[in-house]
C-alpha positions in Angstrom: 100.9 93.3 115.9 100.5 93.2 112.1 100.1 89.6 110.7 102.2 88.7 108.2 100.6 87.3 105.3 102.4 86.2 102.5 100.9 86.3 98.8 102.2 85.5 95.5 101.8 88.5 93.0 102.6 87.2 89.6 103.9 91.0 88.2 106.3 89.3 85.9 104.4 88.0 83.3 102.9 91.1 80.9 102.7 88.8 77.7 100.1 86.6 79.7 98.4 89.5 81.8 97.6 91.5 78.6 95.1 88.8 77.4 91.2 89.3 77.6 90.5 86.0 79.5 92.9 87.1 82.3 91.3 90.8 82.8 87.8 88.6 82.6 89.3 86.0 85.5 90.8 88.5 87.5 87.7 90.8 87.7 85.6 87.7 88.2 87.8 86.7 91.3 87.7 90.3 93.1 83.6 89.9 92.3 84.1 86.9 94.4 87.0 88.1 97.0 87.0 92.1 97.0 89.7 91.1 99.5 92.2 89.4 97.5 95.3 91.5 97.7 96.6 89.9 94.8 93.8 89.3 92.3 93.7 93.0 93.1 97.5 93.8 92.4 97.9 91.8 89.4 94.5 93.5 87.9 96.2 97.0 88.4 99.1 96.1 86.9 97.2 94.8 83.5 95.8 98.1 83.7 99.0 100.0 83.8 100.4 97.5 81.0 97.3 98.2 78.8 97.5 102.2 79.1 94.4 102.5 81.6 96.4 104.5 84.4 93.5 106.2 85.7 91.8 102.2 86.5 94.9 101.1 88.3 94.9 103.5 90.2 91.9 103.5 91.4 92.8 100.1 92.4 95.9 101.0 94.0 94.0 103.7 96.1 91.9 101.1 97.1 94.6 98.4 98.3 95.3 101.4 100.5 92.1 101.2 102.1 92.9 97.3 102.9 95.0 95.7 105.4 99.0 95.9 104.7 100.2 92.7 104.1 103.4 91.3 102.8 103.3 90.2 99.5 105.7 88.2 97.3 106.9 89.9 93.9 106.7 86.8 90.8 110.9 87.0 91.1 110.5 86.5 95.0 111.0 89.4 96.2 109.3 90.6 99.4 107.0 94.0 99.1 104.0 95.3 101.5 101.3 95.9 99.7 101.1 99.3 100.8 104.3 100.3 99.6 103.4 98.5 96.1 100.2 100.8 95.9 102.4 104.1 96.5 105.1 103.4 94.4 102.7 102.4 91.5 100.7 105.8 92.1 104.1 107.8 92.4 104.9 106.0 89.0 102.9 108.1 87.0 100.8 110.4 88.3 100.2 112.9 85.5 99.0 110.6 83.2 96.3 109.6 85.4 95.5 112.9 86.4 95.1 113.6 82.8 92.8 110.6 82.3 90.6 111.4 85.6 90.5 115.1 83.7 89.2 113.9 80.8 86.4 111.8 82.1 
């Protein structure tokens, strides 16, 4: 049986993710936990917010890897985190193709 493990995943807040000292905390607290789901989540989503497609979803493949856990969306809303990680990958996959292509 899966646990249930509930985080809160603040992906409703761009104006505040978009800022240096967040990217800088966030990457600080996955040096720390490379566990935390959502330190993990909210760090791929800067990235997609700040055009680096190909970072987030290298992230997102790699919340694959984790356990599945049920995570809480800023507005409440329930999501696993698997499903979170596919849909975001399924969001735009060309683009990051193209950026993996051009590296």
């Amino acid at each position: 049986m899966r646990a249930l493990i509930l985080l809160s995943v603040a992906l409703a807040a761009p104006v505040a993710a978009q800022s240096p000292t967040t990217e800088v905390s966030l990457r600080h607290q996955l040096r720390i936990d490379p566990d935390d789901h959502t330190a993990l989540v909210n760090l791929a989503g800067l990235y997609v917010r700040t055009g680096r497609t190909a970072k987030a979803h290298r992230l997102y493949r790699a919340l694959l890897g984790m356990e599945n856990v049920a995570l809480e969306r800023a507005g409440g809303e329930p999501v696993w985190s698997h499903r979170l990680a596919q849909d975001a990958i399924r969001a735009n996959p060309l683009q990051a193709k193209l950026e993996l292509s051009a590296r």
